[in-house]
Each structure stands twice: as structure tokens, then as C-alpha cells.
C-alpha positions as CSV (number, residue, x, y, z in Angstrom):
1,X,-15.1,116.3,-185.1
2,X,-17.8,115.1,-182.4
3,X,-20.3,118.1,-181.6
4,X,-22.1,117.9,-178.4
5,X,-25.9,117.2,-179.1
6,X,-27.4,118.7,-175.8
7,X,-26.2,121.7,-173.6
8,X,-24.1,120.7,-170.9
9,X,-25.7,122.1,-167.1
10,X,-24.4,124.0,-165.2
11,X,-24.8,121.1,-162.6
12,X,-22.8,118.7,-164.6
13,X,-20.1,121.3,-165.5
14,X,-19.8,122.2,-161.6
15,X,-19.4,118.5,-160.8
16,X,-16.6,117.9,-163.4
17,X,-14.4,121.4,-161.9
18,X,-15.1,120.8,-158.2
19,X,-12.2,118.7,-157.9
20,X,-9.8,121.8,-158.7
21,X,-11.6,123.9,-156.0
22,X,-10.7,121.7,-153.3
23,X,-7.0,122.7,-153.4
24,X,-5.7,124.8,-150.9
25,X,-2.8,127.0,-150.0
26,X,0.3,125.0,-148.7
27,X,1.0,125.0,-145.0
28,X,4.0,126.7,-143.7
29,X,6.5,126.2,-140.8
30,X,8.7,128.4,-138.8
31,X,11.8,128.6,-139.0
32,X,14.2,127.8,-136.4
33,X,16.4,130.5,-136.6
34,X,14.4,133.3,-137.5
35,X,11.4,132.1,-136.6
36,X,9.4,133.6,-139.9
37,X,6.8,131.4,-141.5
38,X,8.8,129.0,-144.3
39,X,7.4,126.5,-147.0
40,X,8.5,123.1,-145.2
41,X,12.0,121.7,-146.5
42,X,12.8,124.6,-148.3
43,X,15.9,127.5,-147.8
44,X,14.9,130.2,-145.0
45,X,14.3,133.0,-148.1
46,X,14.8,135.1,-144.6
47,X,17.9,133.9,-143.3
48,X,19.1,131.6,-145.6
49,X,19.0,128.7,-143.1
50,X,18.3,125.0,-143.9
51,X,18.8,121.9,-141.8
52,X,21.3,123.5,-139.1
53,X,23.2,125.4,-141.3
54,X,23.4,129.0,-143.8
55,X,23.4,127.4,-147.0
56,X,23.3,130.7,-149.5
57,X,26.0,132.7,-148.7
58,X,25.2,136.6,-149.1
59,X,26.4,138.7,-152.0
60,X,29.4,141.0,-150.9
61,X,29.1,144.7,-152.9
């Protein structure tokens, strides 16, 4: 197996990871019905609401 010959810098290692620090957090929408912050086309986790109509029906005890 290869072994490095040289130490790698801390410059060269921060080049090769700064593509992973530009992520960022995913934007959210509001929901129509609710109108609490959603991930975009996903279920209300609120209300249950997607695309003009309830789509999970809640649990009866």
C-alpha cells in the first residue's frame, strides 16, 4: 500500500473539504393552509396538507 512521502498542509487539506462547507440548510415554504414553514413538495407534517388536499388521514383512538 502507497504511503504519503510528505505531510499534507493544512492549506491543501482545506482546499480538498471546502466543497462540503458550501452546503447549506434547505429553503422552506409556507404552507397554504396553515401557513407554517414546510420543506417544498413535501406533506404539511402540520396539517397534513399537500397539493389542495389532506392526504394522511389522522389516527382515531
Amino acid at each position: 500500500m502507497a504511503t504519503p512521502k510528505r505531510r499534507t498542509s493544512a492549506t491543501r487539506r482545506d482546499k480538498r473539504r471546502s466543497p462540503n462547507m458550501k452546503m447549506k440548510a434547505p429553503g422552506l415554504c409556507i404552507c397554504p393552509k396553515c401557513h407554517q414553514p414546510k420543506l417544498p413538495h413535501r406533506v404539511c407534517p402540520n396539517c397534513n396538507y399537500y397539493d389542495g388536499q389532506d392526504v394522511l388521514k389522522a389516527k382515531e383512538a
